[in-house]
PDBQT receptor file of N, H, CA, C and O in Angstrom, charges set to zero:
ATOM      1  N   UNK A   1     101.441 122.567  41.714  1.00  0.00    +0.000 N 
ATOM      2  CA  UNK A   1     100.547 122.909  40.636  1.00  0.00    +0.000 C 
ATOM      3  C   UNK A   1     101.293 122.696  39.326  1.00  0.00    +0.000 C 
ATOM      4  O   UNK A   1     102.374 123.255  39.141  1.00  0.00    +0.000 OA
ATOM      5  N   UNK A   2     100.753 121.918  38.433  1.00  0.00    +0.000 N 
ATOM      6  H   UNK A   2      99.874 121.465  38.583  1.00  0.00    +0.000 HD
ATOM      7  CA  UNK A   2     101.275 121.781  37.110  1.00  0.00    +0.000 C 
ATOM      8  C   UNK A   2     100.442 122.494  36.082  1.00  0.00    +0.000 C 
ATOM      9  O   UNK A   2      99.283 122.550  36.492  1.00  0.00    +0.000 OA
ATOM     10  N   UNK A   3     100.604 123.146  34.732  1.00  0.00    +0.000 N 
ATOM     11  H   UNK A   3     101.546 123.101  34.399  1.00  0.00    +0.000 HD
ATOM     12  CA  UNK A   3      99.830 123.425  34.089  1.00  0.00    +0.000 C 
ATOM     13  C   UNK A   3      99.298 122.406  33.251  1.00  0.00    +0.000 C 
ATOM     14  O   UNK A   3      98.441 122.815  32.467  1.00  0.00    +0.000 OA
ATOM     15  N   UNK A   4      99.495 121.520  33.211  1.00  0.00    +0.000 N 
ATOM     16  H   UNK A   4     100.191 121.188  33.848  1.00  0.00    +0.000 HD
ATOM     17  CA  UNK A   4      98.950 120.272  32.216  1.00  0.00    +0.000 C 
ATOM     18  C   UNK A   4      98.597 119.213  33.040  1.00  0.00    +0.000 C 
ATOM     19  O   UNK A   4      98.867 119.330  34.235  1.00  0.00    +0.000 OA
ATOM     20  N   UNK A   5      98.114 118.321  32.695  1.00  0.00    +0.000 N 
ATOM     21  H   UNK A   5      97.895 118.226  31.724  1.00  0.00    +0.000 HD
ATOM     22  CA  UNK A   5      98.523 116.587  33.043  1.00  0.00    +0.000 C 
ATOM     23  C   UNK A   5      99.023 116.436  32.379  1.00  0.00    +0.000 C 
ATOM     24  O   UNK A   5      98.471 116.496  31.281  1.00  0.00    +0.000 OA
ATOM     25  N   UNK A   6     100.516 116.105  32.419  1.00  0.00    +0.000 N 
ATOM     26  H   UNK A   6     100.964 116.057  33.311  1.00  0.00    +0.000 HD
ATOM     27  CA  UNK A   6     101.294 115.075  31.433  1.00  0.00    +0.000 C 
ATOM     28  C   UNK A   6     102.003 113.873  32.210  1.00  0.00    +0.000 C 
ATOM     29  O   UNK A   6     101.620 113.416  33.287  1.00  0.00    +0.000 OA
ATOM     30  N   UNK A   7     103.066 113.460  31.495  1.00  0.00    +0.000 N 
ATOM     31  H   UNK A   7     103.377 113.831  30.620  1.00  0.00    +0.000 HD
ATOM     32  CA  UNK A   7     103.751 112.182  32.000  1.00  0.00    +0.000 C 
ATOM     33  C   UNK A   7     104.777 113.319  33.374  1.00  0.00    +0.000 C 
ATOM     34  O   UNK A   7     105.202 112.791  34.401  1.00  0.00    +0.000 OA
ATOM     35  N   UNK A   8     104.963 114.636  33.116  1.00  0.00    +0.000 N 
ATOM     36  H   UNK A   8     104.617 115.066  32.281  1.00  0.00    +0.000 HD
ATOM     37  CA  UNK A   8     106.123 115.240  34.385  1.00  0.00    +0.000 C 
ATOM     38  C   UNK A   8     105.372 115.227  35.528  1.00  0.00    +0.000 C 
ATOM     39  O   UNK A   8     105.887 114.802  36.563  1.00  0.00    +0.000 OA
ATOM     40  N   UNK A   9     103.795 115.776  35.517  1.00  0.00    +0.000 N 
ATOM     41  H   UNK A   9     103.377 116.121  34.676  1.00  0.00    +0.000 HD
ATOM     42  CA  UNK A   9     102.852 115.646  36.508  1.00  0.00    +0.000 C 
ATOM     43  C   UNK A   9     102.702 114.461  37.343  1.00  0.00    +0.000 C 
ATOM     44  O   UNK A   9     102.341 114.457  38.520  1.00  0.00    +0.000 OA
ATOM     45  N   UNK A  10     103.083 113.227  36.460  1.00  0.00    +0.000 N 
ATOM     46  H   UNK A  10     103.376 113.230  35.504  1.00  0.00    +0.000 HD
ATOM     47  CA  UNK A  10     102.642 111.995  36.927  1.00  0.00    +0.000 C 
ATOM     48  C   UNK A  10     103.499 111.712  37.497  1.00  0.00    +0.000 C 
ATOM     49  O   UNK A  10     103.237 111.368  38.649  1.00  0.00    +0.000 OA
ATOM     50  N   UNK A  11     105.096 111.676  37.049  1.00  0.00    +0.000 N 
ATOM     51  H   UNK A  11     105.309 111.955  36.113  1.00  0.00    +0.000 HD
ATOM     52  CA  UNK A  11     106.525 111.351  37.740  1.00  0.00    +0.000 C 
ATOM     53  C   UNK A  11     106.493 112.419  38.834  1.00  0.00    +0.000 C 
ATOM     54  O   UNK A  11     107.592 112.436  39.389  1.00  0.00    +0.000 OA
ATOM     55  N   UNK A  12     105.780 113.177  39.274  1.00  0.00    +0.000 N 
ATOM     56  H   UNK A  12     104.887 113.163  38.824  1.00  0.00    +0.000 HD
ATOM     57  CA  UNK A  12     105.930 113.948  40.411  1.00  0.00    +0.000 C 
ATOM     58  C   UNK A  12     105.220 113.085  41.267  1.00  0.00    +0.000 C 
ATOM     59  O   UNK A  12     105.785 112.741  42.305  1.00  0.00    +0.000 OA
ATOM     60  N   UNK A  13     103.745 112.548  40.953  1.00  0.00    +0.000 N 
ATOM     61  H   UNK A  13     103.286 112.827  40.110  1.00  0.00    +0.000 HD
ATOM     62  CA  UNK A  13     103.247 111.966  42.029  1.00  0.00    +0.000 C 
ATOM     63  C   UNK A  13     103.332 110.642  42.066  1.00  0.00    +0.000 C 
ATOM     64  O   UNK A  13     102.690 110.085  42.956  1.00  0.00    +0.000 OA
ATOM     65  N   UNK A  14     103.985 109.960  41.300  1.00  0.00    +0.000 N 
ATOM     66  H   UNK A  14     104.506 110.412  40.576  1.00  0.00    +0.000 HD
ATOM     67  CA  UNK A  14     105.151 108.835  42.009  1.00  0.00    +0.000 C 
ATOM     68  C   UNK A  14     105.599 108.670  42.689  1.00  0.00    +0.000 C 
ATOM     69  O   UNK A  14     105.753 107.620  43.313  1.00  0.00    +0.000 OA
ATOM     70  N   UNK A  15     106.249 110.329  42.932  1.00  0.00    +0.000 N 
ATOM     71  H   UNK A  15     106.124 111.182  42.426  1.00  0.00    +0.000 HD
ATOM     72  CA  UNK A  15     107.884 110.158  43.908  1.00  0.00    +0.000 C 
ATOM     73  C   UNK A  15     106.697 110.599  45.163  1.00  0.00    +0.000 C 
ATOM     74  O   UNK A  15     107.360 110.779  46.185  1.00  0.00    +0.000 OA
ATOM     75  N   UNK A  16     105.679 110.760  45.367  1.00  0.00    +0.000 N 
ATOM     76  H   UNK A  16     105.140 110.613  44.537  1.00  0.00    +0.000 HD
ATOM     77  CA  UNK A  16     105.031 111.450  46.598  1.00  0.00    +0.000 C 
ATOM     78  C   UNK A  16     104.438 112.484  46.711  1.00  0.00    +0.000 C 
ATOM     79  O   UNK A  16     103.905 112.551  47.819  1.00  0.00    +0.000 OA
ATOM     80  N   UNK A  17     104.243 113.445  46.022  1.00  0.00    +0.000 N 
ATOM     81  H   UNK A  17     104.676 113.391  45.122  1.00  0.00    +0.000 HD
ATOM     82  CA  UNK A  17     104.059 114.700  45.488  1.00  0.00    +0.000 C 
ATOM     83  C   UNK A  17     102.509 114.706  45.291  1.00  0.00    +0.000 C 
ATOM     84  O   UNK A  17     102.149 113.775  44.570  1.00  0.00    +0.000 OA
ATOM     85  N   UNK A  18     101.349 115.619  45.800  1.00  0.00    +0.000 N 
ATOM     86  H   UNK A  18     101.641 116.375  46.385  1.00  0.00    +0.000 HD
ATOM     87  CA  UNK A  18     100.239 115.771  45.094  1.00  0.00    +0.000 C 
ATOM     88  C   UNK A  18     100.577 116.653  44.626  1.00  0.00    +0.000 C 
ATOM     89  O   UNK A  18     101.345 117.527  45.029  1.00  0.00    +0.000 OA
ATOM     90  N   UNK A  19      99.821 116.487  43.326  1.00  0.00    +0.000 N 
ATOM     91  H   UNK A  19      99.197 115.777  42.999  1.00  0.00    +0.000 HD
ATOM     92  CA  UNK A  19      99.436 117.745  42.262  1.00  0.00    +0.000 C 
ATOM     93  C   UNK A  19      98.377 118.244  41.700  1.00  0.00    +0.000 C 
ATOM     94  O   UNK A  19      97.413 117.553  41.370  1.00  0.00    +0.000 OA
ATOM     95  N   UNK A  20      98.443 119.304  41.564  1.00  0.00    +0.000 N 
ATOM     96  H   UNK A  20      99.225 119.866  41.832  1.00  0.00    +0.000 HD
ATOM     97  CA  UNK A  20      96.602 119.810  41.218  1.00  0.00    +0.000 C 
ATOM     98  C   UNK A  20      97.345 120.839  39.498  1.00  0.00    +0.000 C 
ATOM     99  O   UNK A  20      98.370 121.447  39.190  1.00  0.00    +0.000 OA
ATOM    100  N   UNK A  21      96.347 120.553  39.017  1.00  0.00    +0.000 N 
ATOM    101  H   UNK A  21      95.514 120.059  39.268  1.00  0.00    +0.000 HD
ATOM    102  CA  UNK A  21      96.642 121.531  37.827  1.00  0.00    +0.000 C 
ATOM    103  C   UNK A  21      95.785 122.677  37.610  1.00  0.00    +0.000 C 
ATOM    104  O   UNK A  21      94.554 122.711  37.603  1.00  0.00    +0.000 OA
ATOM    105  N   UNK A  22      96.805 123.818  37.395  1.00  0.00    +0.000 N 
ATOM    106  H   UNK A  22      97.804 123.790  37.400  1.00  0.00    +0.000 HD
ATOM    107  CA  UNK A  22      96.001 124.981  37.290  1.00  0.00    +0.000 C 
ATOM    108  C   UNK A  22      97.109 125.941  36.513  1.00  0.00    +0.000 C 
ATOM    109  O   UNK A  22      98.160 125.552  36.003  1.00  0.00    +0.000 OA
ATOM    110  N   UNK A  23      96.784 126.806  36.542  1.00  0.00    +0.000 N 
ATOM    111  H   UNK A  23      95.930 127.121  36.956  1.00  0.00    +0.000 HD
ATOM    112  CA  UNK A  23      97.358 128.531  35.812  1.00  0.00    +0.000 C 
ATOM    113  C   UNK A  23      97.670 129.282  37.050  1.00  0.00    +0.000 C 
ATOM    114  O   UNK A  23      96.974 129.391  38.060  1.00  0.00    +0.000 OA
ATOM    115  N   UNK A  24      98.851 129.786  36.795  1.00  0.00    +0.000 N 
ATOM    116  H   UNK A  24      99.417 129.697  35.976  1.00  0.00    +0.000 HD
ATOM    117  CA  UNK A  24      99.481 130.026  38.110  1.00  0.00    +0.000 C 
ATOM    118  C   UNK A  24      99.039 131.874  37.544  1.00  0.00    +0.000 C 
ATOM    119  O   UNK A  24      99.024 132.679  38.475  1.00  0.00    +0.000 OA
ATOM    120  N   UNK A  25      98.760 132.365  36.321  1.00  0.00    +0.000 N 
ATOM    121  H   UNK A  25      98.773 131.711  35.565  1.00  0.00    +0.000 HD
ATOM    122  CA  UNK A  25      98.176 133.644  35.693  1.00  0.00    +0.000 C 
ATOM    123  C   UNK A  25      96.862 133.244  36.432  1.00  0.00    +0.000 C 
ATOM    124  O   UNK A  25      95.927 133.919  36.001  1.00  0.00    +0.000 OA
ATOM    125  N   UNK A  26      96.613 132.658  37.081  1.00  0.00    +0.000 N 
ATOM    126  H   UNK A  26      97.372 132.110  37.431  1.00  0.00    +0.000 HD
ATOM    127  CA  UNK A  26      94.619 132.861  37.429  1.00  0.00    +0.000 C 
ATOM    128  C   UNK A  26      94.884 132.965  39.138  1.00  0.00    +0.000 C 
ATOM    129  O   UNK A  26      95.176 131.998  39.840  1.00  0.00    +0.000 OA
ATOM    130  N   UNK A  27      94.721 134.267  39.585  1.00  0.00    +0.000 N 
ATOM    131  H   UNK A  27      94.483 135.053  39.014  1.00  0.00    +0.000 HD
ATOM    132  CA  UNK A  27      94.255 133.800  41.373  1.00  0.00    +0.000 C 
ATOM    133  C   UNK A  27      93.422 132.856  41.584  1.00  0.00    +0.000 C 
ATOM    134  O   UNK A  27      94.073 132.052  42.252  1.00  0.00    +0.000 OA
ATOM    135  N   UNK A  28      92.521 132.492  41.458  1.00  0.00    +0.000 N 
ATOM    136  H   UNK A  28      91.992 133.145  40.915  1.00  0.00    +0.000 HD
ATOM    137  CA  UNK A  28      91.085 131.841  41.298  1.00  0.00    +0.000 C 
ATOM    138  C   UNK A  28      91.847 130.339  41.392  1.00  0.00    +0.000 C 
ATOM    139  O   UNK A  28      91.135 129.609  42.082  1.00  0.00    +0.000 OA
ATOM    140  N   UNK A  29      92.986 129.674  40.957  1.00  0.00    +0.000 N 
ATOM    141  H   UNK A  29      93.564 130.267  40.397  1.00  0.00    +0.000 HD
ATOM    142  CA  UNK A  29      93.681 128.543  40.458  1.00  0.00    +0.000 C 
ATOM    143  C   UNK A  29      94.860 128.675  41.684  1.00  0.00    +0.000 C 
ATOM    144  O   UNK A  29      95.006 127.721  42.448  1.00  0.00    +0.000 OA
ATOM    145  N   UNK A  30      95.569 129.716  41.814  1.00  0.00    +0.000 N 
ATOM    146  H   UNK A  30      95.451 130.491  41.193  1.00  0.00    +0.000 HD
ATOM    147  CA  UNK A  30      96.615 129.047  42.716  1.00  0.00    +0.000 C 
ATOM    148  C   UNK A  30      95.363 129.166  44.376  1.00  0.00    +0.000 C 
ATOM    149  O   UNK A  30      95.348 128.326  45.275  1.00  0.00    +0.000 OA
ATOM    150  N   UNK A  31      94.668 130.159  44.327  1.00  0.00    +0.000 N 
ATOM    151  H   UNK A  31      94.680 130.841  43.596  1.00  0.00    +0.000 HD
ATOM    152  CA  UNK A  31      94.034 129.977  46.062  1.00  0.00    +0.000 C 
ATOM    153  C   UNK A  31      93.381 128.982  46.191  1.00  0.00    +0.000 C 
ATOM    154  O   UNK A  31      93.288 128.570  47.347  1.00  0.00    +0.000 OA
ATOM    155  N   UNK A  32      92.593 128.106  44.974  1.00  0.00    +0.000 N 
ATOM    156  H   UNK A  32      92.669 128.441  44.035  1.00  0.00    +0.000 HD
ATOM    157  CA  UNK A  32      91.927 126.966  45.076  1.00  0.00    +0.000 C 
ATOM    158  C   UNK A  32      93.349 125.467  45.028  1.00  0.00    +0.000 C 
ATOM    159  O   UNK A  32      93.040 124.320  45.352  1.00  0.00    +0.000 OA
ATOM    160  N   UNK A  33      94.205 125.690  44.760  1.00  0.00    +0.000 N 
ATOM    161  H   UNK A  33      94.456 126.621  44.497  1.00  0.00    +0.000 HD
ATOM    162  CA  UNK A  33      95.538 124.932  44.592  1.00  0.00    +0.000 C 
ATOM    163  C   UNK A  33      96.212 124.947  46.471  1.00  0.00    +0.000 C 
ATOM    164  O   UNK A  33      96.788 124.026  47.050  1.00  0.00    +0.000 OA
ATOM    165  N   UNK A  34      95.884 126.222  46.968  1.00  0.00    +0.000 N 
ATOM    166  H   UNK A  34      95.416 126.970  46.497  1.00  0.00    +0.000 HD
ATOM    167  CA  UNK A  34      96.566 126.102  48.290  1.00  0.00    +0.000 C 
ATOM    168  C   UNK A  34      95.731 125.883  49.452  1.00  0.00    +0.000 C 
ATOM    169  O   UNK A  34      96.159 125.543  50.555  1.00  0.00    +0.000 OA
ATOM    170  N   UNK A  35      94.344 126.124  49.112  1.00  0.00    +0.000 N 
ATOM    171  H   UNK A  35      93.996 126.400  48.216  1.00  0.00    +0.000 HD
ATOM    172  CA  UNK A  35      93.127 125.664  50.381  1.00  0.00    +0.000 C 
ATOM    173  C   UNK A  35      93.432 124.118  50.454  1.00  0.00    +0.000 C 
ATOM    174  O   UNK A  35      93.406 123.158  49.684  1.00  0.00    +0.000 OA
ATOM    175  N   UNK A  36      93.843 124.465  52.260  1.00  0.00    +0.000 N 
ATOM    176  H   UNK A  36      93.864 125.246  52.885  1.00  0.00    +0.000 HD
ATOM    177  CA  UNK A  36      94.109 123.409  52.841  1.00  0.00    +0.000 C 
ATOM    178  C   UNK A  36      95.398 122.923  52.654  1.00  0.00    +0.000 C 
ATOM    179  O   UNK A  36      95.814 121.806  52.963  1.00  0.00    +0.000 OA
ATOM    180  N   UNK A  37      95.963 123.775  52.161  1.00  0.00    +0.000 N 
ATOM    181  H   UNK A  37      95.626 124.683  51.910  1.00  0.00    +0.000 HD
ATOM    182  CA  UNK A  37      97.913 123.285  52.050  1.00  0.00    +0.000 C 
ATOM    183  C   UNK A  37      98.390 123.234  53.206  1.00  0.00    +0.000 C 
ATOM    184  O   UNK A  37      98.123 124.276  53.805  1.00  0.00    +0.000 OA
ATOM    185  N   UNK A  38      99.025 122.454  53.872  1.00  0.00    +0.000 N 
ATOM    186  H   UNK A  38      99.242 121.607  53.385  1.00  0.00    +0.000 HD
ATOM    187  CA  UNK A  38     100.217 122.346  55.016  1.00  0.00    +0.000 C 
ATOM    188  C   UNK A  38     101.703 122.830  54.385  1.00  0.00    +0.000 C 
ATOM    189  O   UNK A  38     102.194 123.617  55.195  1.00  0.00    +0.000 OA
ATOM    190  N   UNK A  39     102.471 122.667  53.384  1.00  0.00    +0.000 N 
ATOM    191  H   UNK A  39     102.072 122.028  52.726  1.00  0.00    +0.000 HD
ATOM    192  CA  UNK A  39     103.299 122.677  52.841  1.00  0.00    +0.000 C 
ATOM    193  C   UNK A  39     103.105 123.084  51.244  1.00  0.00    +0.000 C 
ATOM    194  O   UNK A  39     102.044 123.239  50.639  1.00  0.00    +0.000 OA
ATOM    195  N   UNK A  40     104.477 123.210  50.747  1.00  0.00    +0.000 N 
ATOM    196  H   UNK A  40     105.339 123.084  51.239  1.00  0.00    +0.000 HD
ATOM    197  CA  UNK A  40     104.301 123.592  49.603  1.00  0.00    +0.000 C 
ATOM    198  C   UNK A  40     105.917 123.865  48.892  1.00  0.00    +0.000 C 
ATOM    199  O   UNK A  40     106.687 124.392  49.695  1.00  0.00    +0.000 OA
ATOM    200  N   UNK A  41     106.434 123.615  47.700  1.00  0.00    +0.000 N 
ATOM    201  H   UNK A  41     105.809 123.187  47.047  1.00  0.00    +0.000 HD
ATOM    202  CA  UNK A  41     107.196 123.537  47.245  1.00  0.00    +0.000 C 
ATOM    203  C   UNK A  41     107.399 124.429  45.768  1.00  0.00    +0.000 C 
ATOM    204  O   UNK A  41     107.430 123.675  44.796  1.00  0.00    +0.000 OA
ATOM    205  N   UNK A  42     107.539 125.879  45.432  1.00  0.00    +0.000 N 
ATOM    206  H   UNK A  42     107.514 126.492  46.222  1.00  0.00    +0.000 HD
ATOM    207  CA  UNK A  42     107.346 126.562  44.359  1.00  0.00    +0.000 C 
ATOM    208  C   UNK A  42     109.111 126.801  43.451  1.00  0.00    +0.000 C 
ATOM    209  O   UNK A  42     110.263 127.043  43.812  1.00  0.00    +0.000 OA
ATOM    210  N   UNK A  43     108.475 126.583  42.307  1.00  0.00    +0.000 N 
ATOM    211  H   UNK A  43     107.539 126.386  42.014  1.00  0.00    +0.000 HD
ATOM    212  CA  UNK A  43     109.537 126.442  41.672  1.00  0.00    +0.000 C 
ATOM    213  C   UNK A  43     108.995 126.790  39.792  1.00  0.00    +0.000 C 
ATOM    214  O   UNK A  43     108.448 126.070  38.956  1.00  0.00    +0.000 OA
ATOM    215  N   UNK A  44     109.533 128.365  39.755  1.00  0.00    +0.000 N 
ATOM    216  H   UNK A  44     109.977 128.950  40.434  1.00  0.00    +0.000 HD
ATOM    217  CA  UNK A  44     108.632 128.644  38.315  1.00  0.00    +0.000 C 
ATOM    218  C   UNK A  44     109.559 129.385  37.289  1.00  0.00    +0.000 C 
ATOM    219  O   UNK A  44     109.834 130.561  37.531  1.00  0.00    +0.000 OA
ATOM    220  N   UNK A  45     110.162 128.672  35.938  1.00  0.00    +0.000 N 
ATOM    221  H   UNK A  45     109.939 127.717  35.740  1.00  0.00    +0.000 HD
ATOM    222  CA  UNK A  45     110.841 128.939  35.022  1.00  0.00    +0.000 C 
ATOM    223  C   UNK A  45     110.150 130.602  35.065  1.00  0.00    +0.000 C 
ATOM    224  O   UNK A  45     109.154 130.946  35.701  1.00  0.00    +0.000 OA
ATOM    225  N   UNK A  46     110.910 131.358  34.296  1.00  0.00    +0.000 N 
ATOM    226  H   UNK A  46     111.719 131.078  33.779  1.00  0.00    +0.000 HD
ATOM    227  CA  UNK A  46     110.990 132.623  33.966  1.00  0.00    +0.000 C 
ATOM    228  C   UNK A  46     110.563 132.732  32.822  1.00  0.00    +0.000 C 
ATOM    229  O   UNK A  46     111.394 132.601  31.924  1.00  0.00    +0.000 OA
ATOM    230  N   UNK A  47     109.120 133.011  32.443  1.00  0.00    +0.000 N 
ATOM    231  H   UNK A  47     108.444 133.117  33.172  1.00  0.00    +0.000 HD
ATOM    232  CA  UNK A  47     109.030 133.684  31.171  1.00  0.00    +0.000 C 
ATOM    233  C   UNK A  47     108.319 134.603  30.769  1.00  0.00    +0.000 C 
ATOM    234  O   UNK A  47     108.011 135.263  31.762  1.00  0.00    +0.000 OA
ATOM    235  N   UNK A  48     107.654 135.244  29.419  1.00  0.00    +0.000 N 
ATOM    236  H   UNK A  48     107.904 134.708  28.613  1.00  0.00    +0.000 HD
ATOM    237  CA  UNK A  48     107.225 136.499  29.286  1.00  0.00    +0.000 C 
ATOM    238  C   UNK A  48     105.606 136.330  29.995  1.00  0.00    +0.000 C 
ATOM    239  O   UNK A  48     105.259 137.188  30.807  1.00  0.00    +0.000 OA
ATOM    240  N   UNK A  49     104.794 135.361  29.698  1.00  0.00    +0.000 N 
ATOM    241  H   UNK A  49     105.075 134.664  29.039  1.00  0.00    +0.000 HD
ATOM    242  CA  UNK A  49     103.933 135.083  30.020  1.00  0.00    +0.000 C 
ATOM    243  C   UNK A  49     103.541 135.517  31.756  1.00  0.00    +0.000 C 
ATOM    244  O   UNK A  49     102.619 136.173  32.240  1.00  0.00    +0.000 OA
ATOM    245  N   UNK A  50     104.608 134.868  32.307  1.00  0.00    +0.000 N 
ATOM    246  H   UNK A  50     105.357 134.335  31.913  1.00  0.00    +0.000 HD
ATOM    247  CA  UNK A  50     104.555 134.989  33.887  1.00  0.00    +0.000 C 
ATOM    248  C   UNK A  50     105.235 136.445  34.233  1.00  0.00    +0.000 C 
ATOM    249  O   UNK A  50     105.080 136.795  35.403  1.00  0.00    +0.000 OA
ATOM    250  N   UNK A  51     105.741 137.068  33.644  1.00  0.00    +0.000 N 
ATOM    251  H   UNK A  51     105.867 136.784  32.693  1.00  0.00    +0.000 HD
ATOM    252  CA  UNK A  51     106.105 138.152  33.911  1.00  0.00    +0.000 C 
ATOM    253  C   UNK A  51     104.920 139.435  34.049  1.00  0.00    +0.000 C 
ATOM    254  O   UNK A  51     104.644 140.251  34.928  1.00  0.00    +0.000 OA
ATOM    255  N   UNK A  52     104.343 139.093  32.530  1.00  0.00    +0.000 N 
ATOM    256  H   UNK A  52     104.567 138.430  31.815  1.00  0.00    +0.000 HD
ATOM    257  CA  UNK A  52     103.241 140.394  32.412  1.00  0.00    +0.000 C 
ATOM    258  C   UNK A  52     102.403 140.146  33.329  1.00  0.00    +0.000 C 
ATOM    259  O   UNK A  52     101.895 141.071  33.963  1.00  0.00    +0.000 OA
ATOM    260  N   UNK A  53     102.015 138.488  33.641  1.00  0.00    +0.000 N 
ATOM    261  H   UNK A  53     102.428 137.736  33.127  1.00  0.00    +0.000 HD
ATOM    262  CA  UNK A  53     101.013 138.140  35.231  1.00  0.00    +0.000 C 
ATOM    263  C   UNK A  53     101.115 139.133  35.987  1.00  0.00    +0.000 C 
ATOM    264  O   UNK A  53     100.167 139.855  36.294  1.00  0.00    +0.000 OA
ATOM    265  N   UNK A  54     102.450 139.294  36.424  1.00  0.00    +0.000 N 
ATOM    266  H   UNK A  54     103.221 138.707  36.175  1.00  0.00    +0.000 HD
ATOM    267  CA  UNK A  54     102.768 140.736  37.775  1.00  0.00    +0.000 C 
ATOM    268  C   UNK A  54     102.392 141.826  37.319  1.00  0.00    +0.000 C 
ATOM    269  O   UNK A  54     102.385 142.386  36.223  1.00  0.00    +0.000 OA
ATOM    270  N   UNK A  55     101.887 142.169  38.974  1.00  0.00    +0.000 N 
ATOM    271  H   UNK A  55     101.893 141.713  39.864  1.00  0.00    +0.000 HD
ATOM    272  CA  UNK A  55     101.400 143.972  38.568  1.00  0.00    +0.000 C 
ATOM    273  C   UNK A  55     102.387 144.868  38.481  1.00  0.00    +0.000 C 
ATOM    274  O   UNK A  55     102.133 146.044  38.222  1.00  0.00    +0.000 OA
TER     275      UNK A  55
């Protein structure tokens, strides 16, 4: 899951990678991001934004 389309989104699915874009702050976005996932690869900078997300 990327939050944008940009050019990093795109160099991901170059190398093989699908990507779906969404808000990782929205349930609604990551459960529609993982229906139908086999795999999955998470990897999420630390910031205030994603912090207050948590309950």
């Amino acid at each position: 899951m990327a939050h944008r389309e940009d050019e990093r989104a795109e160099a991901l699915r170059t190398m093989g990678a699908e990507v779906v874009v969404g808000d990782l702050t929205r349930a609604v976005d990551v459960a529609d991001a993982l229906a139908g996932c086999g795999r999955m690869y998470f990897g999420m900078g630390v910031s205030a934004q994603y912090l207050e997300a948590v309950p």
